[in-house]
N, C-alpha and C positions, 0 to 999 in steps of 0.2 A: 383302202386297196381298190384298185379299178378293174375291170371288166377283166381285163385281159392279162393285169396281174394274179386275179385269181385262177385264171383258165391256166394259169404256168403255175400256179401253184400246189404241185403235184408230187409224190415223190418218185425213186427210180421205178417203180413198179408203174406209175401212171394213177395212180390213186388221187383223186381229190382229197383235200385238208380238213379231215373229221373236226380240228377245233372252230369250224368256221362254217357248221353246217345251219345254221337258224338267217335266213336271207329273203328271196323270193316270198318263202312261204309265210313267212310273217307279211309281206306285203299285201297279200293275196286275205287274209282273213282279215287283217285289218279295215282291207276296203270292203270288204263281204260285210263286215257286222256294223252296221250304219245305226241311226239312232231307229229304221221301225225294224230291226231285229231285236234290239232292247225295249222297244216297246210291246213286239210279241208275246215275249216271256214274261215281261213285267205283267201283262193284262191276265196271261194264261197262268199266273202265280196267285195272282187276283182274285179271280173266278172259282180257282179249280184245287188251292193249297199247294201240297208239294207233287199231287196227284199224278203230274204230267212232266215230272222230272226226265221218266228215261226217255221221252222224247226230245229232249232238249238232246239228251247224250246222243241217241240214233240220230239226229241233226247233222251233228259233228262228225259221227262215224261215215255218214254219206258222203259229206264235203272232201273228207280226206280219200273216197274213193273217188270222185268224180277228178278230184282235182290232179291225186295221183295218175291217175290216167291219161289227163292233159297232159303232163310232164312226163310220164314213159314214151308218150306217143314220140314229142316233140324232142327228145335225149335220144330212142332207138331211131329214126329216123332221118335226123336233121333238118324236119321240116316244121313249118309252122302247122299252127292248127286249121286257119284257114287254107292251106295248103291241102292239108287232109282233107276237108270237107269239101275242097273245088275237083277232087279226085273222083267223089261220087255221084258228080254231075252236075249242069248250071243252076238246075233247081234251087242247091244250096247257095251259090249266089244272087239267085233273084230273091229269095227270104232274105241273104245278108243285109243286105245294099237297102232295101228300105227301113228295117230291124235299125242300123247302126244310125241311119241319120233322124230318124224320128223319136228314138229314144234320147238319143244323144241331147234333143235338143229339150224332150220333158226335163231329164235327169238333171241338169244343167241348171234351170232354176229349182227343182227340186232340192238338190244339192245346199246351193247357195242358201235359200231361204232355212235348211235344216240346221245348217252353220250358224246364221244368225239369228236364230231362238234363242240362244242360253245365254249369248250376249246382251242382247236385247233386256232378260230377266235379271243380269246380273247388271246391266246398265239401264235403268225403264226410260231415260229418258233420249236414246239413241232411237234411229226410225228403223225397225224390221226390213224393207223394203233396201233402203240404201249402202243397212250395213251388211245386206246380202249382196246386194254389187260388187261393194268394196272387196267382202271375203272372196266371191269371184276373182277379182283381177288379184288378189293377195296369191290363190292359190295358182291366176296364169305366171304370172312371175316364177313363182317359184321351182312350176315344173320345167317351161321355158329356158329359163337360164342354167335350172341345175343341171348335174349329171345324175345318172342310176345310182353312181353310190350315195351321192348327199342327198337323195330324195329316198334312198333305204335306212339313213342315220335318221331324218327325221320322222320318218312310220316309225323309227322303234321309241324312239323319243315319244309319239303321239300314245303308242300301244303301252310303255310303261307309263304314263299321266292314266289310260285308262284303267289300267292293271290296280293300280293305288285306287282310284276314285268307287269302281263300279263293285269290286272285291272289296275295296273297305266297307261301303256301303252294306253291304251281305255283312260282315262280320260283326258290323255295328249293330246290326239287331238280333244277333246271337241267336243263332237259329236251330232249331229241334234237329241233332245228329240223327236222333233215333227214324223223324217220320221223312229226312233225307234219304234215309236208307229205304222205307219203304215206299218210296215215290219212283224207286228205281223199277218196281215192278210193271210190267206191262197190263194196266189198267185204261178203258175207256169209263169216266163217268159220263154220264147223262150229258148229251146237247152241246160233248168235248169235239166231233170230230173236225170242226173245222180248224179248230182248235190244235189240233194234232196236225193237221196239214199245214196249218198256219207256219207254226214253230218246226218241227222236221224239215219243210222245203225251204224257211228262212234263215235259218244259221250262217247268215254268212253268205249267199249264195246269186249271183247276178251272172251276166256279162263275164264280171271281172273273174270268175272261177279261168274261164277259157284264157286271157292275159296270163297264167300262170307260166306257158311257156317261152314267152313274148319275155318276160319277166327272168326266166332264166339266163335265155340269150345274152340277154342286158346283162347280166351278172358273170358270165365268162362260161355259164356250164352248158356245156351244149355239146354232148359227148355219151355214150352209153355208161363211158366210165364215171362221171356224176349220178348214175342210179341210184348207188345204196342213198348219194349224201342230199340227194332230192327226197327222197322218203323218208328220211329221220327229218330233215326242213318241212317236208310237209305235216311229218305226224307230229312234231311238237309245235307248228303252228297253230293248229287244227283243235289240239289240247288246251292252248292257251285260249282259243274260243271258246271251249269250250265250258270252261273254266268262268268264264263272260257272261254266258247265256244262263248256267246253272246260278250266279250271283243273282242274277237281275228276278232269276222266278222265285230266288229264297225272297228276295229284298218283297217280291209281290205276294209272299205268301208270311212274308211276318208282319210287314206294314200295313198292307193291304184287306187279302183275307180272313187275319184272326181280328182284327178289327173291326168286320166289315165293311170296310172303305171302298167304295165302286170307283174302280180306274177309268181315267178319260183314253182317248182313245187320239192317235194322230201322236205327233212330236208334241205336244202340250201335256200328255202324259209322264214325260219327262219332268215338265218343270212345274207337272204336279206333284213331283216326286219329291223334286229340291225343296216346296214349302212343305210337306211331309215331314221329311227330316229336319227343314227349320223349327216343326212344332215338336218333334217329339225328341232332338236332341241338341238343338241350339243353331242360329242362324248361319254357323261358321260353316258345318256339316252339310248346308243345303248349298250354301256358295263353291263348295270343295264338288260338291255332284256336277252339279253345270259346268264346272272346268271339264270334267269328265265328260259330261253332254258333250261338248263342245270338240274335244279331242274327237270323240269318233264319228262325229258328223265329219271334220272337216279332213279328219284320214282317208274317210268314204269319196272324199269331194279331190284331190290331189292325186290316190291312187285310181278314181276314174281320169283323169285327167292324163295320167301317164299310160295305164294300161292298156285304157282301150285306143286311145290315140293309135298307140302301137299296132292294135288290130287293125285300125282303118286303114293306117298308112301301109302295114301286107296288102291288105285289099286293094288300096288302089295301085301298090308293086306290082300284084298278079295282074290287075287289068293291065297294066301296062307292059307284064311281058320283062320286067327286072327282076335281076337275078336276086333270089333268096339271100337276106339279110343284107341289099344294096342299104347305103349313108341314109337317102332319102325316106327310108321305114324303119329307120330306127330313132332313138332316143335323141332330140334336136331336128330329125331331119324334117324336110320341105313339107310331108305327108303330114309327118306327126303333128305338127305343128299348126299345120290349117285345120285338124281337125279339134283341137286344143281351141281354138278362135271359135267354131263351130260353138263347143261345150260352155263358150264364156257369154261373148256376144250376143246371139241369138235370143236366148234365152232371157236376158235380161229383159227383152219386150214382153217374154211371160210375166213378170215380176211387174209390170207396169202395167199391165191390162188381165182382163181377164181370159182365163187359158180356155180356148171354142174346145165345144163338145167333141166337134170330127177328132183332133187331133188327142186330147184325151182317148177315144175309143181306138184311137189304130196304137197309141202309146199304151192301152192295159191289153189290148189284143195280140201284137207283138212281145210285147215282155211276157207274157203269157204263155207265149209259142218257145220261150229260148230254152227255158231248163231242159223241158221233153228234148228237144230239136240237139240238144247237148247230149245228156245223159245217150241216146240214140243213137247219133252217129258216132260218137265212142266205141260203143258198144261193136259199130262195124269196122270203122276203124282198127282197132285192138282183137279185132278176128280174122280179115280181111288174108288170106292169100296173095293176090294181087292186088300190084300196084294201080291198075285201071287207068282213068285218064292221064293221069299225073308222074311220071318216069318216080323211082324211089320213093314213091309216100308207100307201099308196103309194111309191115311189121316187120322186124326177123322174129322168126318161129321164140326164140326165149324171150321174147318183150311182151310174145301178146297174151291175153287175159286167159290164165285161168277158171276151172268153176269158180272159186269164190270168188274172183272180180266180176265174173258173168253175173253172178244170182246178183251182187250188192248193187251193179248196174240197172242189172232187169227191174229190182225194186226201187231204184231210181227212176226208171222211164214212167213205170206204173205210178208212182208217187204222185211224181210232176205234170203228166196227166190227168190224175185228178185235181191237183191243184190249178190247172191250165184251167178245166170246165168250172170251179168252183169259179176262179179269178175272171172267166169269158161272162159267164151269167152276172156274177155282180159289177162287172160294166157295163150289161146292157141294160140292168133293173136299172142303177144310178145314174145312165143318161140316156135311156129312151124310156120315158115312163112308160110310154104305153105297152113295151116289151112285156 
């Protein structure tokens, strides 16, 4: 069904189609949970047992407020997000504008090269380097040419290979119900708390939370009347991460730490996982992971591809003064598209040389800066009386936040703040030694 067949499909009342609500939001958590969110968990299952479970859950419980938020904004409003945030002055454009091209272009071989780890393991005798190229232009084609709907068939295609892979994986080491349940409780052990910040502000969480509405649009729902059926799309997205995350730390806390097996650290903790499971249940089981590896790297890698594209290209809408949701910033269009080039190209030169120190430190500096800088002007946003610069970027009074969205906000900003100073210090220990 296409964009615009779903936006008609409505009934007399104007209600959006409840058997058709799981869309966007699957898209949105599929590219959120990349392989160092599984690598999080898996390390923090490792270390810690099942100890630090209900942070995996409080994870999930954040994304779906952050994200819902995105999408009320972008439903009560009819604006984008960057719309919202040009509302509160240029400021936030001069953080965007360097933010999206410096990241865009770490992410890009980041991406790539995370793609072709499990290939590589499951092929030894392919080169890492090239056949991280290849998965590049695999994945420009594919967003390129498709449309919204064929590139939301194949995330769900990507997210059910993972759903089998990473959830089998947990089941296959029959894991203790009893000390599941008491991992739920709110415990710090010893020398966990980065630990805890790690996994809380990683579940799933980039950029790509902010694309959720971008993502809508694309999808036909772009209406207040889409509220309830954005919020069951997002809360049973959000579950199925969730559902992701709690796998990977049982798989690190049966495999792992009743063993005691010290996890590597980086995407090779992965496919220290695959010969894990080749040793302790047969080589099929470690081949079947890495399909799984593979799935959600290269989900991470197609849905930045699409997502954020779409962001740029508002951005460079609003500089140019086009109207809200013109051809050129959407899904194909001229914007989208170059910044898609951007994410492929570029970056391949990282993948061929070594990536300089500057651009490392302004790429963990800024990514550093997005959560707070998100979770935050949300927060005004979804309070905001007035519209300010921007004609209708306002709330109506029933959309905007509640206490409870306020406090789960606040403890988002706080969060990610500390994870900001945690993430700014260990880029400058790791490349300014003398720091």
């Amino acid at each position: 069904m296409t964009a615009a067949a779903d936006a008609a499909a409505t009934d007399s009342a104007g209600r959006p189609p409840k058997w058709r609500v799981v869309g966007p939001g699957l898209v949105v958590a599929a590219t959120g949970v990349g392989a160092a969110d599984l690598v999080a968990t898996l390390v923090a299952g490792a270390k810690f047992g099942y100890t630090l479970l209900w942070v995996a859950v409080l994870g999930a419980v954040i994304k779906v407020v952050l994200v819902e938020g995105a999408g009320r904004y972008s439903l009560a409003t009819g604006r984008t997000i960057f719309e919202g945030w040009r509302s509160l002055g240029r400021w936030t454009t001069w953080y965007f504008a360097p933010y999206i091209v410096v990241w865009g272009l770490v992410y890009g071989a980041t991406a790539m090269s995370s793609s072709a780890l499990p290939l590589v393991a499951l092929f030894p005798d392919l080169s890492l380097r090239w056949t991280a190229i290849v998965i590049g232009l695999v994945g420009l084609v594919l967003v390129w040419f498709g449309t919204y709907a064929a590139f939301e068939k194949v995330m769900a295609v990507l997210v059910g290979i993972m759903f089998v892979t990473v959830v089998g994986a947990a089941v296959l080491t029959t894991p203790n119900l009893g000390e599941i349940v008491l991992g739920l409780r709110p415990i710090f052990p010893d020398d966990s708390i980065i630990n805890v910040l790690a996994i809380a502000g990683g579940v799933g969480g980039t950029i790509t939370l902010a694309a959720y509405g971008y993502w809508l649009r694309e999808k036909g729902w772009a209406t207040p009347a889409f509220m309830r059926v954005m919020r069951l799309d997002n809360g049973v997205a959000y579950a199925v991460t969730g559902i992701f995350v709690v796998a990977m730390l049982v798989v690190g806390a049966e495999l792992y730490y009743s063993a005691g097996i010290a996890a590597e650290t980086g995407d090779q903790a992965l496919v220290q996982l695959s010969d894990v499971l080749d040793d302790r249940y047969g080589e099929v089981f470690g081949k079947v992971f890495l399909v799984g590896f593979f799935a959600s790297s290269f989900s991470s890698l197609i849905g930045v591809w699409s997502g954020v594209s779409l962001m740029f290209a508002d951005y460079v809408g609003n500089l140019r003064d086009l109207p809200s949701g013109h051809p050129d910033t959407r899904t194909g269009g001229r914007y989208f598209r170059a910044y898609m080039l951007w994410l492929t190209f570029p970056p391949m030169l990282l993948l061929l040389l070594d990536e300089p120190v500057g651009l490392i430190l302004a790429y963990g500096t800024l990514g550093a800066l997005f959560m707070p800088f998100l979770a935050i002007t949300l927060l005004v946003l979804l309070n905001k009386r007035r519209a300010g610069a921007l004609p209708h970027s306002a709330v109506p009074d029933e959309w905007r936040n509640g206490w409870l969205s306020n406090g789960f906000m606040s403890l988002c900003a706080v969060l990610f703040l500390a994870l900001a100073v945690n993430e700014l210090r260990n880029v400058l220990e790791e490349n300014l030694p003398f720091w």
